[in-house]
Every structure is written in C-alpha cells, then in structure tokens.
C-alpha positions in Angstrom: 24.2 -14.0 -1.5 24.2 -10.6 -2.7 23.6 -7.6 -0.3 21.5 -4.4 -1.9 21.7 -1.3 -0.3 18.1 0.3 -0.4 16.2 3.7 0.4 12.9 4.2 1.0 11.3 7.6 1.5 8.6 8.6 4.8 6.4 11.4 3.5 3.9 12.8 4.7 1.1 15.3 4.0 -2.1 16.4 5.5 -2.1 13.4 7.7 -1.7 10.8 5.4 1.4 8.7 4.0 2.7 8.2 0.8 3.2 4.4 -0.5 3.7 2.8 -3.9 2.5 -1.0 -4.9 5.0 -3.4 -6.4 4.5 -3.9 -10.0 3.3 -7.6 -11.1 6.8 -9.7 -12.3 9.5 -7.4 -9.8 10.6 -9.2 -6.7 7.9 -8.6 -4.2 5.3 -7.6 -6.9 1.9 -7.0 -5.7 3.1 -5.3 -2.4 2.8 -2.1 -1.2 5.9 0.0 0.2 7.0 3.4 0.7 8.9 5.1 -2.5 12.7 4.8 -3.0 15.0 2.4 -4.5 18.6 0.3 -4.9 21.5 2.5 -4.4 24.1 2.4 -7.0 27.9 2.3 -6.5 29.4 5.0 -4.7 25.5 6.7 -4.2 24.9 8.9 -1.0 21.6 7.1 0.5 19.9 11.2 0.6 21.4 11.2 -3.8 19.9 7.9 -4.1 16.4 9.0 -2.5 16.7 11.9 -4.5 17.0 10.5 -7.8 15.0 7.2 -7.4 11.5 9.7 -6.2 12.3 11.8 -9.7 12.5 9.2 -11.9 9.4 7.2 -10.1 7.4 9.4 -8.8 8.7 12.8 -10.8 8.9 14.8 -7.5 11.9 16.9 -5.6 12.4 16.1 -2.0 14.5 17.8 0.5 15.9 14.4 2.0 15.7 14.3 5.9 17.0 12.2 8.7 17.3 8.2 8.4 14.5 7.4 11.5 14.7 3.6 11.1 16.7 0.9 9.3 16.3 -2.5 8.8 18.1 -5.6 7.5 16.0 -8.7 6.0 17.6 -11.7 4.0 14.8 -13.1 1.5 15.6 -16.2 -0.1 18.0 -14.9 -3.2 19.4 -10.9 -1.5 19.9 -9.8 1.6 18.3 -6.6 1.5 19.9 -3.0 4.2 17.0 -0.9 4.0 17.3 2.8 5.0 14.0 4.7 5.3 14.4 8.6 5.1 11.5 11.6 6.7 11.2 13.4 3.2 9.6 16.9 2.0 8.3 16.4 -1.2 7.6 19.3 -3.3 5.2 18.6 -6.0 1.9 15.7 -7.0 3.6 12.2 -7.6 2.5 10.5 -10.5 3.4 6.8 -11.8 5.9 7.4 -14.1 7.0 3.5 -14.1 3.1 2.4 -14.2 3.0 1.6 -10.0 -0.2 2.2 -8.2 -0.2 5.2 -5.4 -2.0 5.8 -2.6 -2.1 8.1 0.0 -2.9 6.2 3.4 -3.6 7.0 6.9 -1.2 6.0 9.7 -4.5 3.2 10.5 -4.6 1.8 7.2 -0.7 0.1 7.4 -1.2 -2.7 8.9 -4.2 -3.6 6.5 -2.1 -3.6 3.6 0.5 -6.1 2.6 4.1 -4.6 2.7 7.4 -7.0 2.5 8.9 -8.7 5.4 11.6 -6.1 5.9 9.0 -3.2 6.5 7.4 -4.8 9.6 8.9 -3.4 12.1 8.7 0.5 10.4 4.7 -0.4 10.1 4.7 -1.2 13.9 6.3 2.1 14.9 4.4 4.1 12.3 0.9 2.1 13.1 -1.4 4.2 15.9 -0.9 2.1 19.1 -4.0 -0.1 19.5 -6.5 0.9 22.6 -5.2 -0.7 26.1 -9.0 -0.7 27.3 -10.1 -3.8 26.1 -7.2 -5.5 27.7 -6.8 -3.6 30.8 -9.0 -4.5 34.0 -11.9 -1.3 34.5 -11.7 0.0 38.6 -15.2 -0.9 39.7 -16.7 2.0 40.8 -18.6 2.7 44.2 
C-alpha cells in the first residue's frame, strides 16, 4: 500500500475557519477538509502548502508551525497528514471548481470531514458544556 505525504492548511480569520469540500469522483469526494494537498518528491511540507493554496485556492500564505499530525490507512493509501497554522494574504476563490466556506470553530463537528481529520476537529471543536453532566451543589 502506498504512503502519501499530505498538507493541509489551519487558517483563520475573524473567528471563523477556512475549509474546502471534496469534489464529486476524487477519493473522499463530497467531504469537507481544510485546504492543502499531496506533496511531491523532494517537496518541503511549508513549499508544498504553499504551492497547493495558489493553485487551489489562488492565495499567498506565510506557512506556520505544523500543530497536529495524523496518520490514517483507508482501504487503497495510507495517508501522513501534516496540518499547518497559515496567514493567508488575499480572498480564496475555487480555482479547481470546490465549494468554500468559512466556518466557526462550532460548526466542525456538524460537517462531514474524512477519518484522518477527527482527531484535529476534536482539538479545534469548542469543548462541550460540563453542566449538564456535572452534579449542581444544592444550595441552603
């Protein structure tokens, strides 16, 4: 089974984050995920962010620190995803016909991102409220 190398980009503006859905007929199509790509041979994964958000999203990014990493074996790739705090400096716009949204930290775990993202969308998610779990001090 082949191995991919991949890098996905964490940006954010005015408290929202930027994602990216699948296109219908690519491997995972239909899901949503944040922006970045397959490195190619020899590729820094900071060149590889660099150049996939141009040629997808036709946006410059200063290319940050990795802040989580993740490997998932689907059933034909193993995939070693990077995911990469970005600046980006301009408005993204579909340049490969992909649908992109803008989403709150709340909205994550509503949407359907692939396997290998679950555990970023747990650390990005808000934490959920304790009260309804937690027993209330009775007062006197």
């Amino acid at each position: 089974m082949r191995t991919l190398v991949v890098t996905a980009a964490v940006i954010a503006r005015g408290g929202k984050l930027l994602i990216t859905k699948r296109r219908p007929g690519v491997h995972l199509g239909g899901y949503w995920e944040f922006p970045g790509g397959k490195c190619e041979p020899g590729e820094t994964l900071a060149g590889c962010l660099a150049r996939e958000l141009r040629e997808e999203l036709g946006i410059d990014a200063r290319i940050g620190r990795e802040i989580f990493a993740a490997v998932h074996a689907y059933q034909d790739r193993i995939v070693e995803l990077h995911f990469l705090r970005c600046r980006a400096t301009g408005t993204p716009c579909a340049k490969v016909g992909q649908e992109i949204r803008w989403v709150s930290r709340g909205e994550l775990r509503n949407l359907r991102f692939p396997p290998a993202d679950a555990e970023l969308i747990r650390k990005l998610s808000p934490a959920r409220r304790r009260e309804a779990s937690s027993p209330r001090r009775a007062r006197r």
